[in-house]
C-alpha positions as CSV (number, residue, x, y, z in Angstrom):
1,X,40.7,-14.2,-152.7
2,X,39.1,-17.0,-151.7
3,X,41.9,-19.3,-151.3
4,X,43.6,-16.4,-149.3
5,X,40.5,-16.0,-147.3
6,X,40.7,-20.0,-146.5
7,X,44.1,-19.9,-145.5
8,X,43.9,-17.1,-142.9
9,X,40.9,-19.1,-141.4
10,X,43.0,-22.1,-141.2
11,X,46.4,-20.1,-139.6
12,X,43.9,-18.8,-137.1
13,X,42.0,-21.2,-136.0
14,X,45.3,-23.2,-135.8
15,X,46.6,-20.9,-133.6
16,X,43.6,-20.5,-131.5
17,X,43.3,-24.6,-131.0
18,X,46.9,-24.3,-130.0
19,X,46.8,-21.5,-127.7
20,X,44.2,-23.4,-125.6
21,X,45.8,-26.2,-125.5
22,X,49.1,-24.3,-124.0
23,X,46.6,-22.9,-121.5
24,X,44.6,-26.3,-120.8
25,X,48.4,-27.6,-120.3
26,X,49.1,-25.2,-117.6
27,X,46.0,-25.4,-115.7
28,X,46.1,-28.9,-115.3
29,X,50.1,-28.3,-113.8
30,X,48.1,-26.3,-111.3
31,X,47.6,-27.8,-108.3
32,X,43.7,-26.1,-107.6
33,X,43.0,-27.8,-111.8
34,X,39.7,-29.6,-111.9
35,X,39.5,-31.6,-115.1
36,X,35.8,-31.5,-116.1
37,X,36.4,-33.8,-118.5
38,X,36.7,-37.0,-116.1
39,X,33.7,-36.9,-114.5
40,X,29.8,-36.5,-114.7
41,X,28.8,-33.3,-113.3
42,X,25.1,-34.6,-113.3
43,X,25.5,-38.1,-111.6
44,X,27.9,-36.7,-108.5
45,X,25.8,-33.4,-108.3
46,X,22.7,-36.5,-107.6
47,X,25.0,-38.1,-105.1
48,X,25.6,-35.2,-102.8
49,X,22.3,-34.2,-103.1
50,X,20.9,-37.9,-101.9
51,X,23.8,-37.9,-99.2
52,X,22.8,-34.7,-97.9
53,X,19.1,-35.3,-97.9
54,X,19.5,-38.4,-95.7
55,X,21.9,-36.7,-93.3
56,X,19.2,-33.8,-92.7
57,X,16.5,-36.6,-92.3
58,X,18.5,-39.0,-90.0
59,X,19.4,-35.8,-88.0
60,X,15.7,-34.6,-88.1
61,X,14.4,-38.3,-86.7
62,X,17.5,-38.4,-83.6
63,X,15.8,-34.9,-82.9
64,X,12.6,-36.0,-82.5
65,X,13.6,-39.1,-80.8
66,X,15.5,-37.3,-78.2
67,X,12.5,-35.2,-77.7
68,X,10.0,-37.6,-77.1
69,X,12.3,-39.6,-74.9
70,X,13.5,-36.7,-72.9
71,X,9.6,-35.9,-72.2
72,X,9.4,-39.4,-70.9
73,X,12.4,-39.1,-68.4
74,X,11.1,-35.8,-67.4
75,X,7.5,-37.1,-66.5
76,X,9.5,-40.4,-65.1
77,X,11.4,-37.7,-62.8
78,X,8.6,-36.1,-61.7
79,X,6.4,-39.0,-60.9
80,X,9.0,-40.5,-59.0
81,X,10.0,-37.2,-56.9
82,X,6.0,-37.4,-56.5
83,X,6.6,-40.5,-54.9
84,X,9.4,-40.5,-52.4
85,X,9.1,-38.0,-49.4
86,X,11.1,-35.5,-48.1
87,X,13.2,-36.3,-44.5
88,X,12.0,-34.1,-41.8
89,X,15.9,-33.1,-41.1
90,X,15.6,-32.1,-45.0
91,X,17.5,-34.3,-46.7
92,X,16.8,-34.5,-50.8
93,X,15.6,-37.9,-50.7
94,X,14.0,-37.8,-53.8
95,X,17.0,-36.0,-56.2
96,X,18.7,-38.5,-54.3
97,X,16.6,-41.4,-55.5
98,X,16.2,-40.3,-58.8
99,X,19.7,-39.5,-59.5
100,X,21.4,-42.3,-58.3
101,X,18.8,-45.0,-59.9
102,X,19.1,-42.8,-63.2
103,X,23.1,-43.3,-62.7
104,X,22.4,-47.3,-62.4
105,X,20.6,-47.1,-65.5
106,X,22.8,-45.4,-67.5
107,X,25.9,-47.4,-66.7
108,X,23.8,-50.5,-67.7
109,X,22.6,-49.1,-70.7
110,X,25.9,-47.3,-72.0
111,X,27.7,-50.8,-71.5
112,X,25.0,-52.6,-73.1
113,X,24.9,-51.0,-76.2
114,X,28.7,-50.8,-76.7
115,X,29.3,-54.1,-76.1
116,X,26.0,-55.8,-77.4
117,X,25.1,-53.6,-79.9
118,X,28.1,-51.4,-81.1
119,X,26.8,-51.0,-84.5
120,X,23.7,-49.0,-82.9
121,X,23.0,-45.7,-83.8
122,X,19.6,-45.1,-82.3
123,X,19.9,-46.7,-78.9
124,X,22.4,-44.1,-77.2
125,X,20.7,-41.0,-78.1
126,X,17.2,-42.5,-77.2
127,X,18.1,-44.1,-73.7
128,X,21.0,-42.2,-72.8
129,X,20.8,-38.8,-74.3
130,X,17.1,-38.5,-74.2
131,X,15.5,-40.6,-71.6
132,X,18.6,-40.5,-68.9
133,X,19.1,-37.1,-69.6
134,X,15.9,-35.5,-68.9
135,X,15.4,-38.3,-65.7
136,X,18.5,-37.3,-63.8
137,X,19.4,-33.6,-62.6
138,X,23.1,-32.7,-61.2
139,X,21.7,-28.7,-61.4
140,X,18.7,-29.9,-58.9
141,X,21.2,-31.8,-56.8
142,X,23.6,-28.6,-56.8
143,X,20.9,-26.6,-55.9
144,X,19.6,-28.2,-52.8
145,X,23.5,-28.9,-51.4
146,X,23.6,-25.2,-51.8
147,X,20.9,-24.4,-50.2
148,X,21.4,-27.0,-47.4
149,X,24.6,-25.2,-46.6
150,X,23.1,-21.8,-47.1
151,X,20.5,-22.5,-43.9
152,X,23.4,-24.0,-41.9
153,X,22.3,-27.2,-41.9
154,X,25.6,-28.5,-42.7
155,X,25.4,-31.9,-41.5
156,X,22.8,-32.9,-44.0
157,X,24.5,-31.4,-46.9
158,X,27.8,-32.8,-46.3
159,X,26.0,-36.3,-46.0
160,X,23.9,-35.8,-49.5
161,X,27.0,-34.6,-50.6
162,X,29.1,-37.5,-49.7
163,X,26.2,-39.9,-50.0
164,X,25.9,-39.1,-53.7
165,X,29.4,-39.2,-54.3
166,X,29.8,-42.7,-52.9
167,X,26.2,-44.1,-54.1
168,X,26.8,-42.5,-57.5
169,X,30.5,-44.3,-57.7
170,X,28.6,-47.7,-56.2
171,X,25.9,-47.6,-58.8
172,X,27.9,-47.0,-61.9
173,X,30.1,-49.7,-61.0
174,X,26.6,-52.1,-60.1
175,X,25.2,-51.2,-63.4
176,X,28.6,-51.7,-65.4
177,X,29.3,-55.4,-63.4
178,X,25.5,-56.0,-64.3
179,X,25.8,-55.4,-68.0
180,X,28.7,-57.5,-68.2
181,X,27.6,-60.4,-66.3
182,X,24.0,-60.2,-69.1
183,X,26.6,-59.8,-71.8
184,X,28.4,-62.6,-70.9
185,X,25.2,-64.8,-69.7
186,X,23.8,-64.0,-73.7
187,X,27.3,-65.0,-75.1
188,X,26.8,-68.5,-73.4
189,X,23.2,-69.0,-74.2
190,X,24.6,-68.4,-77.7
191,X,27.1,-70.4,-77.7
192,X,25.1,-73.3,-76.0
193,X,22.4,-72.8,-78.6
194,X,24.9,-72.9,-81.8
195,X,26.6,-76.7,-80.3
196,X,22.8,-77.7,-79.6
197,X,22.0,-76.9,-83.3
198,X,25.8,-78.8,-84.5
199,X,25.0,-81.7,-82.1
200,X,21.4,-82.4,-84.3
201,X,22.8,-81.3,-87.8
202,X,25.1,-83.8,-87.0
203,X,22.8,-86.3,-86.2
204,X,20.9,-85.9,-89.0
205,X,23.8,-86.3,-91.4
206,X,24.8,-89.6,-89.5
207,X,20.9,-91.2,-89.8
């Protein structure tokens, strides 16, 4: 009985083992099979973890950048329209001001930081996004042409609107042309620099 009792356990268990190996067979045909036996659930679950941690951070920290930069250029904006006084004839001096020095200083920046420092991550969002952003106002500018032509006065408002068209052009192209001509100016201080620093290690071999 015994022996008969053994050899059942064996046939079955024989046929079990093989009947999940037929099945492990076809799910690894599949083309959806995971095998769960190559890898380390624990050590990748810890990597994706980590990775998405520091993604929620870093996206947390370009928030608050942006924030505290945008309150800058908004208290910029307002302390320069503070400054600059309206035309009698009502032209928007100071949107016109503020928007066309903020358009300078974007182009300079933007073209500083992709060609200088194209590897930087913070810069953009904290000068351009931020700061630029909240300094400059195209809804403030749309506002007064609108209202300019609303009371008739279309003369002034097809001069701001021209005027800011042309300036904007004029100062995006003064800011770029500026960049370049720093960029270019650092690259030959460099480069001046690096022979300076040959020239002496030379030298110093020679003596």
């Amino acid at each position: 009985m015994g022996l008969a009792f053994d050899r059942l356990w064996t046939d079955s268990s024989y046929r079990n083992n093989k009947l999940l190996s037929l099945q492990v067979g076809a799910m690894e045909n599949s083309e959806h099979f995971i095998d769960l036996r190559n890898i380390s659930p624990d050590i990748e679950m810890d990597k994706d973890l980590s990775s998405r941690q520091s993604s929620i951070r870093k996206t947390k920290y370009l928030y608050l950048i942006v924030s505290i930069t945008g309150a800058v250029g908004a208290l910029t904006r307002y302390f320069v329209s503070g400054l600059v006084a309206t035309p009698s004839d009502g032209f928007p001096l100071a949107t016109f001001v503020i928007n066309m020095t903020g358009t300078f200083f974007l182009a300079l920046v933007l073209i500083l930081i992709l060609e200088r420092f194209p590897k930087s991550t913070l810069a953009r969002p904290l000068l351009a996004t931020g700061f630029c952003g909240a300094y400059t106002t195209f809804s403030t500018f749309m506002v007064e042409e609108s209202l300019l032509l609303k009371s008739h006065n279309f003369t002034v408002g097809f001069i701001y609107l021209a005027a800011a068209t042309v300036a904007g052009l004029l100062a995006t192209f003064l800011g770029v042309g500026l960049a370049r001509f720093f960029y270019k100016l650092d690259f030959y201080l460099r480069v001046q620099e690096n022979i300076r620093t040959d020239s002496k290690e030379t030298l110093s071999a020679d003596s």
